[in-house]
TORTORBA-906880 format. One record per atom (N, C-alpha, C): z, x, y; residue number from 1; atom name. Coordinates in Angstrom, 1 decimal, always signed. Layout:
residues N
- Z, X, Y, NUM, CA
...
//
This chain:
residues 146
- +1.8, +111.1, -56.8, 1, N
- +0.9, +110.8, -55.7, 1, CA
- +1.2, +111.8, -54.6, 1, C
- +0.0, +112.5, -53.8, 2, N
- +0.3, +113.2, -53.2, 2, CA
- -0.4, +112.3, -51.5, 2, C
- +0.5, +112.6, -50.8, 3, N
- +0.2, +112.0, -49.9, 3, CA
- +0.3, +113.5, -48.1, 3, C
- -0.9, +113.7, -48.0, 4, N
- -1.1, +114.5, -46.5, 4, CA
- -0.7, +114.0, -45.7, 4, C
- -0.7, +115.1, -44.7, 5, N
- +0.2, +115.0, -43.7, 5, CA
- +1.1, +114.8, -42.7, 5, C
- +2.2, +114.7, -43.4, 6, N
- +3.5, +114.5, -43.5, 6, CA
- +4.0, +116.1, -42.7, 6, C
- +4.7, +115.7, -42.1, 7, N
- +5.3, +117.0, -41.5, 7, CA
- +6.6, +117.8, -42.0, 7, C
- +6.7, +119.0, -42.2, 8, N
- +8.0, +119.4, -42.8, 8, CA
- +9.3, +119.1, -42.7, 8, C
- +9.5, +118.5, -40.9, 9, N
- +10.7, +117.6, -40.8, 9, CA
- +10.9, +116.1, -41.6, 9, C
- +9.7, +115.6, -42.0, 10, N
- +10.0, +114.3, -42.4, 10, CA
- +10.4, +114.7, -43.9, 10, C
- +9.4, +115.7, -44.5, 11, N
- +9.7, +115.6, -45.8, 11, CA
- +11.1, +116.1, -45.9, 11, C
- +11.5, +117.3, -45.6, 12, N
- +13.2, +117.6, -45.7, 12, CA
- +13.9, +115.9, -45.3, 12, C
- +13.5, +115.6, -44.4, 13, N
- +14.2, +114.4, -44.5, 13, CA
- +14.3, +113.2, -46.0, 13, C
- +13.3, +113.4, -45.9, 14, N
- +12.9, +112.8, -47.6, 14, CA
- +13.2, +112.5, -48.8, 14, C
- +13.2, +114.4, -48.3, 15, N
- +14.1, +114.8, -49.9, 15, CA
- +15.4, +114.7, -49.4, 15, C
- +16.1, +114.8, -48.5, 16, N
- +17.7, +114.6, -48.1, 16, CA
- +18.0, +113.1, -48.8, 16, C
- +17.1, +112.2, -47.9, 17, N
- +17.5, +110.8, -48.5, 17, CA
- +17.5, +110.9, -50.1, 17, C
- +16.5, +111.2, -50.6, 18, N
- +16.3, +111.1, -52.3, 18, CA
- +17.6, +111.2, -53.0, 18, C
- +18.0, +112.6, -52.3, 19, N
- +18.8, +113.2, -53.6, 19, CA
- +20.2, +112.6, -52.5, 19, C
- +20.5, +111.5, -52.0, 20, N
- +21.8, +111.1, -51.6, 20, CA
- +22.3, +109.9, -52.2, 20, C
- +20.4, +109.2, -52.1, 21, N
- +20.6, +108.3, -53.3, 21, CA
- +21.0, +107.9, -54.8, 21, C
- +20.7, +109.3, -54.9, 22, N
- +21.2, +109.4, -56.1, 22, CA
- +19.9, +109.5, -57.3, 22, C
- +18.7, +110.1, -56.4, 23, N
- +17.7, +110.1, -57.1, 23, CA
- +17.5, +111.4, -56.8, 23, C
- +16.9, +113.0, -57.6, 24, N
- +17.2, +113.5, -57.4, 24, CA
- +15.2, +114.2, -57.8, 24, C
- +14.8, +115.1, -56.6, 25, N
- +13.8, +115.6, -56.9, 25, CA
- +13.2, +116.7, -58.0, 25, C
- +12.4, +116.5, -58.9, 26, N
- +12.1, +117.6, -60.4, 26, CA
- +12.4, +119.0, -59.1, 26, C
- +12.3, +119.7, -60.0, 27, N
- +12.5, +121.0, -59.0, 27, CA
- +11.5, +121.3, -58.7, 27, C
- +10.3, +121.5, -59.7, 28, N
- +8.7, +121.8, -58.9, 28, CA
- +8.9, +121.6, -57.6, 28, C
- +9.1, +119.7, -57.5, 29, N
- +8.4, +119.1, -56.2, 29, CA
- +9.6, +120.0, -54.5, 29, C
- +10.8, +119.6, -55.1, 30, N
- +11.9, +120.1, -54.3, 30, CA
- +11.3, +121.6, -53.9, 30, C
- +11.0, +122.6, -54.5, 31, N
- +10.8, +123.7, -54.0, 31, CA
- +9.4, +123.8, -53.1, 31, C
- +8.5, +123.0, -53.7, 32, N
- +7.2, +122.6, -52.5, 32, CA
- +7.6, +122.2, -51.1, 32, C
- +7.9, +121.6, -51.5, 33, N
- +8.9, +120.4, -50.2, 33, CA
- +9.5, +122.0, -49.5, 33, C
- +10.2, +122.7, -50.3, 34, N
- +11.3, +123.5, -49.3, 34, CA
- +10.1, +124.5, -48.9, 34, C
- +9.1, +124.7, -49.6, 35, N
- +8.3, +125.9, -49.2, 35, CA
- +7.2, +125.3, -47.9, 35, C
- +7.3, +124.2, -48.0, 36, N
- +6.2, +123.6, -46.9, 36, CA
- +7.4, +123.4, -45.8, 36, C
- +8.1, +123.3, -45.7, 37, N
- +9.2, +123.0, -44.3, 37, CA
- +9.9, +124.3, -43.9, 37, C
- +9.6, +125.2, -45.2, 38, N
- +9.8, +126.5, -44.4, 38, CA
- +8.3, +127.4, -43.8, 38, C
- +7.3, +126.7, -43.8, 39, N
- +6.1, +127.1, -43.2, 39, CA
- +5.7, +126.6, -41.9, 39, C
- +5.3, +127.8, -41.1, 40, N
- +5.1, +127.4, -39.6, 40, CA
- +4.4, +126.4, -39.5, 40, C
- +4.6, +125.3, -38.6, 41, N
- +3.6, +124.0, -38.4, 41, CA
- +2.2, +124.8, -38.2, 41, C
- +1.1, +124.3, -38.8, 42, N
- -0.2, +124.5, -38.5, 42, CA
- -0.9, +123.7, -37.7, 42, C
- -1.6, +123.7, -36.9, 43, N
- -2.3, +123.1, -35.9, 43, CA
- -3.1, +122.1, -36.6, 43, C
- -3.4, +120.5, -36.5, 44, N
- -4.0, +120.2, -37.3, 44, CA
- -5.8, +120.4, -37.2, 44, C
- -6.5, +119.9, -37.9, 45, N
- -7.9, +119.8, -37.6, 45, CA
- -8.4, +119.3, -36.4, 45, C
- -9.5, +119.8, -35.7, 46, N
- -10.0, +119.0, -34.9, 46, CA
- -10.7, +117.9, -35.1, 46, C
- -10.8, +116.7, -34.8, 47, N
- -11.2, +115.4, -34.6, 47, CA
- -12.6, +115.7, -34.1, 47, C
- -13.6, +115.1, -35.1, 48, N
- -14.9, +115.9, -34.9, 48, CA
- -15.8, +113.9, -35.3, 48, C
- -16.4, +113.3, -34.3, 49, N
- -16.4, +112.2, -34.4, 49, CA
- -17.9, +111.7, -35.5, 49, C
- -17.8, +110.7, -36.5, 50, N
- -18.3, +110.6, -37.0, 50, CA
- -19.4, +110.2, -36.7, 50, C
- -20.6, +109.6, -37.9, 51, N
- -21.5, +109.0, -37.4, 51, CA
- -21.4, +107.2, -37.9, 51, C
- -20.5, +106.8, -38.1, 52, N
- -19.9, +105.8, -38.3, 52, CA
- -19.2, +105.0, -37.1, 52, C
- -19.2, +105.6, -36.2, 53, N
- -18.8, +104.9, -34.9, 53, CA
- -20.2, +104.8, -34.3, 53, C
- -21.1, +105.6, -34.4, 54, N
- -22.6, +105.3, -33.4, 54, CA
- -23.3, +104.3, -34.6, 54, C
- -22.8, +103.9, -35.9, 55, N
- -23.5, +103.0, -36.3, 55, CA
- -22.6, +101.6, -36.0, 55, C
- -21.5, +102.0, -35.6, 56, N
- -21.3, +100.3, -34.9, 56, CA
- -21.3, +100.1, -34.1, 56, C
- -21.5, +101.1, -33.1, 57, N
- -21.9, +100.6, -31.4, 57, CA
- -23.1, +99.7, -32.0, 57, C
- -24.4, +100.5, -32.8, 58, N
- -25.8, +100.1, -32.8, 58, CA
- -25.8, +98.5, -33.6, 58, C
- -24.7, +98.3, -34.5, 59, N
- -24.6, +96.9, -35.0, 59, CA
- -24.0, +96.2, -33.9, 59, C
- -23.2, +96.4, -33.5, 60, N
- -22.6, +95.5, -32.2, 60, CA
- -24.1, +95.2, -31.5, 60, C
- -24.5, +96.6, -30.5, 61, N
- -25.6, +95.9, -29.5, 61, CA
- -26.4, +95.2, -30.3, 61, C
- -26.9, +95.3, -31.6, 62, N
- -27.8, +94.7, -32.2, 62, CA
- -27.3, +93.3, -32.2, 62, C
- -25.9, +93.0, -32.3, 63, N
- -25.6, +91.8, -32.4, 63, CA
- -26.0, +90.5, -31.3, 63, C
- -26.1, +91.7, -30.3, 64, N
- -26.7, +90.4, -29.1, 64, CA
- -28.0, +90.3, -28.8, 64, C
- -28.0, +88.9, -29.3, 65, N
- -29.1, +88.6, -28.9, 65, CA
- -29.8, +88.4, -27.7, 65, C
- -31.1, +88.7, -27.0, 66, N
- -31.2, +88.3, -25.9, 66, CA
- -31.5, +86.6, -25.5, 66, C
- -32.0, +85.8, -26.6, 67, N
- -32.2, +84.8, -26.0, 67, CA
- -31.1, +83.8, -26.4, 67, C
- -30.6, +84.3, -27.1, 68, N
- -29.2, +83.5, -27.4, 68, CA
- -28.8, +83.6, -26.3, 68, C
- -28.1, +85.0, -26.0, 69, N
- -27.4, +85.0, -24.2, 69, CA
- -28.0, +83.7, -23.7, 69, C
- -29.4, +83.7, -23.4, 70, N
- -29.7, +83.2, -22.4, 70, CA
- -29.7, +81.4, -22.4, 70, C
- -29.9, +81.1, -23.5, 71, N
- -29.5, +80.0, -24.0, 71, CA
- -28.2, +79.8, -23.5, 71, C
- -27.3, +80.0, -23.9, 72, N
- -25.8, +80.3, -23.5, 72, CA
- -25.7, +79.9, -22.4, 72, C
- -25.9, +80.9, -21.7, 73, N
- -25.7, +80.7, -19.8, 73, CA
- -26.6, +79.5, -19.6, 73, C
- -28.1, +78.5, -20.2, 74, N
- -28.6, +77.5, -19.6, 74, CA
- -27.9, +76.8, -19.8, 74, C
- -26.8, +76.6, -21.4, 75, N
- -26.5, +75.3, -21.7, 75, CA
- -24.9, +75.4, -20.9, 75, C
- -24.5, +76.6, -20.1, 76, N
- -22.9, +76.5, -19.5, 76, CA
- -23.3, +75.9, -18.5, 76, C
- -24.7, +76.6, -17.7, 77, N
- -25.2, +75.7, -16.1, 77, CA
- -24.9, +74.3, -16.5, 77, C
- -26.0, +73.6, -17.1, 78, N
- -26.0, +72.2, -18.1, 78, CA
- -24.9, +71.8, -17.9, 78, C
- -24.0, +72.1, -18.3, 79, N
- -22.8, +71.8, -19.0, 79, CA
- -21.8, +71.5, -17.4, 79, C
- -22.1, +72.5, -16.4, 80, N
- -21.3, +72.7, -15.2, 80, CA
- -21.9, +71.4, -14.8, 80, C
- -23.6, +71.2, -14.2, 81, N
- -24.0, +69.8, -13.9, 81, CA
- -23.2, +69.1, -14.3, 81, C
- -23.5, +68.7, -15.3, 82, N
- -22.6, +67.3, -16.1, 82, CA
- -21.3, +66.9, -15.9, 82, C
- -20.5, +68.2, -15.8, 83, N
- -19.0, +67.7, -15.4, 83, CA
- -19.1, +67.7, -13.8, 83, C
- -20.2, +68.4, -12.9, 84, N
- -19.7, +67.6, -11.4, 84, CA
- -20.5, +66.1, -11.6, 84, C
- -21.1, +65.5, -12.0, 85, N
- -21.8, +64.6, -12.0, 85, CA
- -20.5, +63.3, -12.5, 85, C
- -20.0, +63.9, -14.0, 86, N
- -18.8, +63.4, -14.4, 86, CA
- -17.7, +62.6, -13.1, 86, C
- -17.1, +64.1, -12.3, 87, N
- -16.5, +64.0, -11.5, 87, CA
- -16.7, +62.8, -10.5, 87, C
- -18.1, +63.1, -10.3, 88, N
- -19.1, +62.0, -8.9, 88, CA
- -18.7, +60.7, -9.4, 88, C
- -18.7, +60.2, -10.4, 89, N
- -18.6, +59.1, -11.5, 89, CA
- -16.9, +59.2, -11.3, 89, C
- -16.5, +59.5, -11.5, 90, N
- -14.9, +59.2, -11.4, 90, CA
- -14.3, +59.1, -10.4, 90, C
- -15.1, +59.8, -9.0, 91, N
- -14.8, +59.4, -7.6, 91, CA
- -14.9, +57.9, -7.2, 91, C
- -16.3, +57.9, -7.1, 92, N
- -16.8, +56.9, -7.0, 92, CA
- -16.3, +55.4, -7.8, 92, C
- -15.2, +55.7, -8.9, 93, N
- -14.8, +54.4, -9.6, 93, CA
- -13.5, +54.4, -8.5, 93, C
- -13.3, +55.5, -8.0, 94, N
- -11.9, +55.1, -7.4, 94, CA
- -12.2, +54.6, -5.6, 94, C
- -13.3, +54.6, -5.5, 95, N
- -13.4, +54.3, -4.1, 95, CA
- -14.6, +55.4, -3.3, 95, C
- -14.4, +55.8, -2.8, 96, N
- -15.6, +56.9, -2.3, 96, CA
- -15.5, +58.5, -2.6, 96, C
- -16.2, +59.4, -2.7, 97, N
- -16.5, +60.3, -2.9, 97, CA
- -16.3, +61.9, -2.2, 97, C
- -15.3, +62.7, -2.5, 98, N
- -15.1, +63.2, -1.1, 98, CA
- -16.6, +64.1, -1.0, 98, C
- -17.0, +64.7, +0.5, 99, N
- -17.8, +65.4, +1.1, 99, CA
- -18.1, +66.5, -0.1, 99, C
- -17.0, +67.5, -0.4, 100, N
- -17.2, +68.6, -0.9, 100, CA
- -17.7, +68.8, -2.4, 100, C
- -17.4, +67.1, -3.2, 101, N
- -17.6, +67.1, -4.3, 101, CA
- -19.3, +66.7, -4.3, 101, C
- -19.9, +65.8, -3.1, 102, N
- -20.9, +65.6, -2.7, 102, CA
- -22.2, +67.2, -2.7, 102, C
- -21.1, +67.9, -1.8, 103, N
- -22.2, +69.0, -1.6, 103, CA
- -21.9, +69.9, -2.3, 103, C
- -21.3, +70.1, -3.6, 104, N
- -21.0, +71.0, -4.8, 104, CA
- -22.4, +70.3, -5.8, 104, C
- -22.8, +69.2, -5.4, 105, N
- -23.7, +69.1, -6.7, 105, CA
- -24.9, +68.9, -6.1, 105, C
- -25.3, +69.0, -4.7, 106, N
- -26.3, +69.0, -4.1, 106, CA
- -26.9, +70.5, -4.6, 106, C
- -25.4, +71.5, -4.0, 107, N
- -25.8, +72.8, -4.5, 107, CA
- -26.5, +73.0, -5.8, 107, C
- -25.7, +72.6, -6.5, 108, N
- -25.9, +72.6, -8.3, 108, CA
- -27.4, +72.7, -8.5, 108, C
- -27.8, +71.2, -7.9, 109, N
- -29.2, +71.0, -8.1, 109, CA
- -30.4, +71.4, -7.7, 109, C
- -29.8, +72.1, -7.0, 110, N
- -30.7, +72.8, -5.9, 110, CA
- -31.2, +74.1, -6.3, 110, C
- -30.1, +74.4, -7.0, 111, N
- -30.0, +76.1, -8.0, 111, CA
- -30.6, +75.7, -9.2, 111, C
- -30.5, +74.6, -10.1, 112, N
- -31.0, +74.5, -11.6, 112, CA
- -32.7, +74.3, -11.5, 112, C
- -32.6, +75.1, -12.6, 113, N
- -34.1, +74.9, -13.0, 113, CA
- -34.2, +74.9, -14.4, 113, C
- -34.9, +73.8, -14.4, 114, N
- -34.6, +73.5, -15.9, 114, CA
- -36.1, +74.0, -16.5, 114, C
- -35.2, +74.8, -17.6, 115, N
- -35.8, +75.8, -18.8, 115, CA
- -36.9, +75.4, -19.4, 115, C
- -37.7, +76.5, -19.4, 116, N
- -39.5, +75.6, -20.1, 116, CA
- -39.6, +77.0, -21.5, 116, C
- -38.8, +78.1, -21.3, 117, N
- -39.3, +79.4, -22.1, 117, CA
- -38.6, +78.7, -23.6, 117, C
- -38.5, +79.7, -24.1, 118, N
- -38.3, +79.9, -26.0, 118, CA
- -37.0, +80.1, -26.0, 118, C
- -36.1, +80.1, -25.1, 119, N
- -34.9, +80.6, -25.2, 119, CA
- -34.3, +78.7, -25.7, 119, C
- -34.8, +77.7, -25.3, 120, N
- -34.7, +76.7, -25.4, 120, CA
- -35.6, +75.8, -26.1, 120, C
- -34.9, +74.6, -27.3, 121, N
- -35.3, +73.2, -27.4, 121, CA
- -36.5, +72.6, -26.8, 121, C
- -37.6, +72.2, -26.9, 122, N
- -37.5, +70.9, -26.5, 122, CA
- -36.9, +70.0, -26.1, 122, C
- -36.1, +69.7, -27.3, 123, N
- -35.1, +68.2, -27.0, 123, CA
- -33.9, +69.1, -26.2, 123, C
- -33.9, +70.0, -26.2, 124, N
- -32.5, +70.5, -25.0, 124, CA
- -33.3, +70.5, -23.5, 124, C
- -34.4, +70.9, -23.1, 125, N
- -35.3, +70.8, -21.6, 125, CA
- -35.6, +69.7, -21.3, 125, C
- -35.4, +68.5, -22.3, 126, N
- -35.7, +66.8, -22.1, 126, CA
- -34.5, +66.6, -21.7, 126, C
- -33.3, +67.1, -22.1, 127, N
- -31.8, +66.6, -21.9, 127, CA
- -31.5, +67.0, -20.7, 127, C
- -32.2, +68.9, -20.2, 128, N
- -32.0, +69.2, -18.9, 128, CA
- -32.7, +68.6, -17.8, 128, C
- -33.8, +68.1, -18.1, 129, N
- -34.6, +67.5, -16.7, 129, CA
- -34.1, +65.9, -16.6, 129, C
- -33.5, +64.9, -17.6, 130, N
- -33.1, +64.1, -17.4, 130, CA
- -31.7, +64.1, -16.8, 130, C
- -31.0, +64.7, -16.8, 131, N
- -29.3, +65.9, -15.5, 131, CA
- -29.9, +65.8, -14.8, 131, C
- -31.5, +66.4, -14.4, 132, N
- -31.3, +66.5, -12.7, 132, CA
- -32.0, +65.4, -12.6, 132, C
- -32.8, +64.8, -13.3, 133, N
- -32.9, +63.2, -12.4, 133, CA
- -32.2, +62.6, -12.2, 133, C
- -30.9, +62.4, -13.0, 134, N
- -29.8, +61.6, -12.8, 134, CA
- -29.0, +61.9, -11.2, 134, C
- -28.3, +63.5, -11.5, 135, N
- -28.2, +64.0, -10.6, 135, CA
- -29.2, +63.1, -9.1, 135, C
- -30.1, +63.3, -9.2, 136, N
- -30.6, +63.4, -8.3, 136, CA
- -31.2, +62.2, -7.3, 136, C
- -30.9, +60.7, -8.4, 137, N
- -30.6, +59.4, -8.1, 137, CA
- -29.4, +59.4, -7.5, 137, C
- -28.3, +59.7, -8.5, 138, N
- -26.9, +59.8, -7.5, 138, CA
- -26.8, +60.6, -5.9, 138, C
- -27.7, +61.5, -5.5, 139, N
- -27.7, +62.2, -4.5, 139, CA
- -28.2, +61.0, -3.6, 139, C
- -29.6, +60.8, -4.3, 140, N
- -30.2, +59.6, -2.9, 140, CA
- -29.5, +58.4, -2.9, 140, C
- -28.3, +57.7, -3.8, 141, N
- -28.1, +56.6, -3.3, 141, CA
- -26.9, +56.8, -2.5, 141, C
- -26.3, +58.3, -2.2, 142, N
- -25.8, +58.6, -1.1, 142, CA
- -26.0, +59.0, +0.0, 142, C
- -27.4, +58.9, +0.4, 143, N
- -28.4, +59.2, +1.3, 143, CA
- -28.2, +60.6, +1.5, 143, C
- -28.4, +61.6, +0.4, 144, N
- -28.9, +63.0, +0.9, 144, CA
- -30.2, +63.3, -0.1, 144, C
- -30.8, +64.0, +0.9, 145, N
- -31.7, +64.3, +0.0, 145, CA
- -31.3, +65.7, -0.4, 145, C
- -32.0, +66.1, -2.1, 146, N
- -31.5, +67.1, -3.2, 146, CA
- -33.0, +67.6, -3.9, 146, C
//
């Protein structure tokens, strides 16, 4: 087996170990070995970049999809509602509600718009507009309006 580029120091090293062990190189190979480590290092090749790296950028970007993203980010919003709403619900069992957790989801609702495009369900835009009614019962029976 011939194995490239290996440098002359390692192979003399190589062969040192070999023949210490007690294994002992054919002479062919030994005198290759001595004739390549007595040859001035050669500069190696230049690194000349394939077209196999511009075909995986192009599978990567291809891998994202745009309305998946966007799906994504509706159902993380979604998902954010629901745990301050969560939260509201767990205040509220313990006694009252502080201010900030109040106008964290005022905000929330105020910012969501719930999804009508292709990026989304039906039965996911029924799930999202039913969050903000909910949402938004909980707001008025703390007298704000949202």
């Amino acid at each position: 087996m011939r194995i490239d580029g290996i440098t002359p120091l390692l192979q003399s090293m190589l062969a040192d170990t070999r023949t210490r062990d007690g294994f002992a190189l054919p002479a062919a190979v030994a005198s290759a070995a001595a004739a390549t480590a007595e040859a001035p290092p050669s500069t190696p090749p230049p690194v000349v970049p394939t077209s196999a790296t511009s075909v995986q950028m192009m599978v990567a970007l291809a891998a994202v999809d745009p309305v998946s993203e966007r799906r994504r980010k509706i159902a993380e919003d979604a998902d954010r509602g629901l745990t301050l709403l969560e939260r509201l619900r767990d205040d509220l069992a313990h006694g009252t509600a502080p201010p900030e957790r109040v106008r964290e989801l005022a905000t929330w609702v105020e910012a969501f718009v719930v999804p009508d495009d292709a990026a989304v369900t039906p039965e996911f835009a029924k799930v999202a507009r039913d969050l903000e009614v909910r949402v938004r019962v909980e707001l008025a029976k703390l007298d704000l309006n949202a």
